[in-house]
Steps between C-alpha positions, in 0.01 A plus 500: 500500500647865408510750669285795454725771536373865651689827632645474815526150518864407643720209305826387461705347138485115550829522616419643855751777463347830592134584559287765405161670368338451160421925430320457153412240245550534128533341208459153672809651697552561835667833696649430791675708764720282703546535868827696431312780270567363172252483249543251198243313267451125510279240331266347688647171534817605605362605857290324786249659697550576861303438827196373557377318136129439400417157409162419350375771733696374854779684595781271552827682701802484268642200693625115378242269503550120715789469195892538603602681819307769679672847460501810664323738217561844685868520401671563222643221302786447255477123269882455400353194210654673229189491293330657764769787420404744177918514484577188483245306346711494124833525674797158434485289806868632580339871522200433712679434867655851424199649396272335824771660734468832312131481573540424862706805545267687320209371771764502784537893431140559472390298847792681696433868310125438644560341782284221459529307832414120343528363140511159286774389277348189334859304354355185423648193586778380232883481554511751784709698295282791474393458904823484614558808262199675640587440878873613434302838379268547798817454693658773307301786536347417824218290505607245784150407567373210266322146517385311270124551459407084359635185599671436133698830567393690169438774638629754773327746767722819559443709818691816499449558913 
């Protein structure tokens, strides 16, 4: 089922990077001022809706069903799958470590520069390259705080206090 887009209503690209607020509609396109004051044009099925989502007349919270692991939808997220990532989706294999890490700073920078107190890093499970990569750059800058959030250890829980 699409979504019937309208002004005002927030979203996010599929990626999960930044949020923001759809400001007009035209041309089957959407305008969207992100979180951070920018205003760029998207098509529709490049972004997700935000908050609470009408299904078949029932609002439904914009939580995971009974299907995978139960997380914490207030905070901000950042998926390192690489075709999760807008960057690196076309990159060689040998580019798209580099280019994950590059993101994570990026999202590092933003969570400190706002001082958000709690975000995800979802690493997925793999060789542990990229986790061990990802806890050596929490370390780095400061974020000593961290669990895993699930059991299989995809995915990480940073408290900044």
């Amino acid at each position: 089922m699409k979504h019937k887009w309208q002004i005002d209503d927030r979203c996010s690209p599929v990626d999960g990077r930044w949020t923001g607020t759809v400001i007009g509609i035209r041309e089957g396109k959407l305008v969207v001022k992100d979180d951070e004051g920018f205003v760029e044009v998207y098509a529709m099925d490049e972004l997700v809706p935000l908050g609470p989502l009408d299904i078949r007349g029932k609002s439904v919270k914009d939580e995971p069903g009974a299907q995978g692991p139960k997380i914490n939808p207030g905070i901000p997220v950042l998926d390192l799958h690489a075709e999760k990532l807008s960057a690196c989706r076309k990159l060689p294999a040998d580019m798209i470590l580099s280019c994950q890490l590059d993101e994570l700073r990026l999202f590092l920078q933003r969570m400190k520069r706002d001082k958000i107190p709690r975000f995800r890093i979802i690493h997925g499970i793999g060789s542990g390259v990229l986790r061990a990569e990802v806890i050596r750059m929490l370390c780095a800058r400061g974020f000593k705080n961290f669990r895993d959030e699930t059991l299989d250890g995809g995915s990480l829980i940073v408290d900044r206090y």
